[in-house]
C-alpha positions as CSV (number, residue, x, y, z in Angstrom):
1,X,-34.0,-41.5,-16.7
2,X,-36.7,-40.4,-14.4
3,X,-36.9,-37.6,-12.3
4,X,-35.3,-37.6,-9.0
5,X,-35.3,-35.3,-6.3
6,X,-33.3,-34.5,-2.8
7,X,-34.6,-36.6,-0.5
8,X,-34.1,-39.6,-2.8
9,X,-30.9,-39.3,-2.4
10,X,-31.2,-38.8,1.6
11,X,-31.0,-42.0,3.8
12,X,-34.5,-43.0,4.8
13,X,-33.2,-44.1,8.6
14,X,-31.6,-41.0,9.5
15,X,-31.6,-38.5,6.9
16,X,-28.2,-38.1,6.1
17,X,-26.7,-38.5,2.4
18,X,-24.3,-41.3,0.9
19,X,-20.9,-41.6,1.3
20,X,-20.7,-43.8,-1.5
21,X,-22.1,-45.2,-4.4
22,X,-21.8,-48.8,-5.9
23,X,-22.6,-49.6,-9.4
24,X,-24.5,-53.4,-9.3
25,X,-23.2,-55.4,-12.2
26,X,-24.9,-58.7,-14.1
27,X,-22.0,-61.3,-14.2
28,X,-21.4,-65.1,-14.1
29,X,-18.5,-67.6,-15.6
30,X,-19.2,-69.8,-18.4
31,X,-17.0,-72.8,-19.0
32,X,-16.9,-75.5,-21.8
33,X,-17.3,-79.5,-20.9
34,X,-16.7,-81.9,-22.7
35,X,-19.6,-84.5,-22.9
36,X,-18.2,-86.5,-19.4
37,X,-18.9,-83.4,-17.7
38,X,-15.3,-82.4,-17.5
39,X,-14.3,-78.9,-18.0
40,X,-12.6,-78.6,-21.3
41,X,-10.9,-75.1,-21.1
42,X,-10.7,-72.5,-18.1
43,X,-13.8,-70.6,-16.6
44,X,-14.1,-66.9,-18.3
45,X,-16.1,-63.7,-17.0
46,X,-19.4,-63.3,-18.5
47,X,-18.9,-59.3,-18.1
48,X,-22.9,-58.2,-17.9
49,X,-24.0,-54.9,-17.4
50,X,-25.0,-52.4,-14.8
51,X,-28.5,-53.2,-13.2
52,X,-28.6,-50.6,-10.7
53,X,-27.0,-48.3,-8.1
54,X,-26.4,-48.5,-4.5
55,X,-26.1,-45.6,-1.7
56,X,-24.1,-46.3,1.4
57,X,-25.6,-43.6,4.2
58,X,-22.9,-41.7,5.9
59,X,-24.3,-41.5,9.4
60,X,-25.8,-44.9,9.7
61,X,-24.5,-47.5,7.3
62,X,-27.4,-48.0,6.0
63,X,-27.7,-49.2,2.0
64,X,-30.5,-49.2,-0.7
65,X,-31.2,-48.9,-4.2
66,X,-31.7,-45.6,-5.7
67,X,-34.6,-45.9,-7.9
68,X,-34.5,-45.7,-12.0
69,X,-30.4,-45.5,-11.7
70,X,-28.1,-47.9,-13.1
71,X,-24.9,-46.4,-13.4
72,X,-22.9,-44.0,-11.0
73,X,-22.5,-41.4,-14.0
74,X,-26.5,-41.3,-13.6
75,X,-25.7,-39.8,-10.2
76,X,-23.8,-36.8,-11.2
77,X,-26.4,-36.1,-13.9
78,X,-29.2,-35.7,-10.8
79,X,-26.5,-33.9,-8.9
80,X,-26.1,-31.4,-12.0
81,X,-29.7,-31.0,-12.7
82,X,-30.4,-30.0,-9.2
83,X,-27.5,-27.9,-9.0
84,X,-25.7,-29.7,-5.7
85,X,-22.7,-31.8,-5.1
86,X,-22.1,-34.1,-2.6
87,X,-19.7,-33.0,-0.3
């Protein structure tokens, strides 16, 4: 992980800090056909993985991506090392 500071975690438009974070996921369905084209069994999740984090700003509703984070526990950790919460 790389290091982050404060303001990264401000909103750029107004200054003011998230109200909430939202962990971005890979997905898709996969299916089976048969060789007609038709579907041979029921669509299933293709579950992924987290690809990055995004901050929802309290004061304007603004949203972007927090640089080098990909999961929300990632969050805590930069809230930990800089000795802060979130409140």
């Amino acid at each position: 992980m790389t290091e982050h500071n404060q303001e990264e975690i401000k909103c750029k438009h107004c200054g003011e800090p998230p109200c909430e974070y939202r962990e971005v996921w890979s997905s898709g369905i996969s299916f089976g056909a048969d060789i007609l084209g038709k579907p041979s069994e029921e669509p299933y999740p293709n579950h992924g993985h987290p690809i990055h984090v995004l901050a929802l700003c309290r004061g304007c509703g603004y949203s972007w991506k927090l640089p080098g984070i990909t999961q929300i526990t990632d969050v805590r950790d930069i809230f930990d090392s800089l000795g802060e919460t979130n409140d």
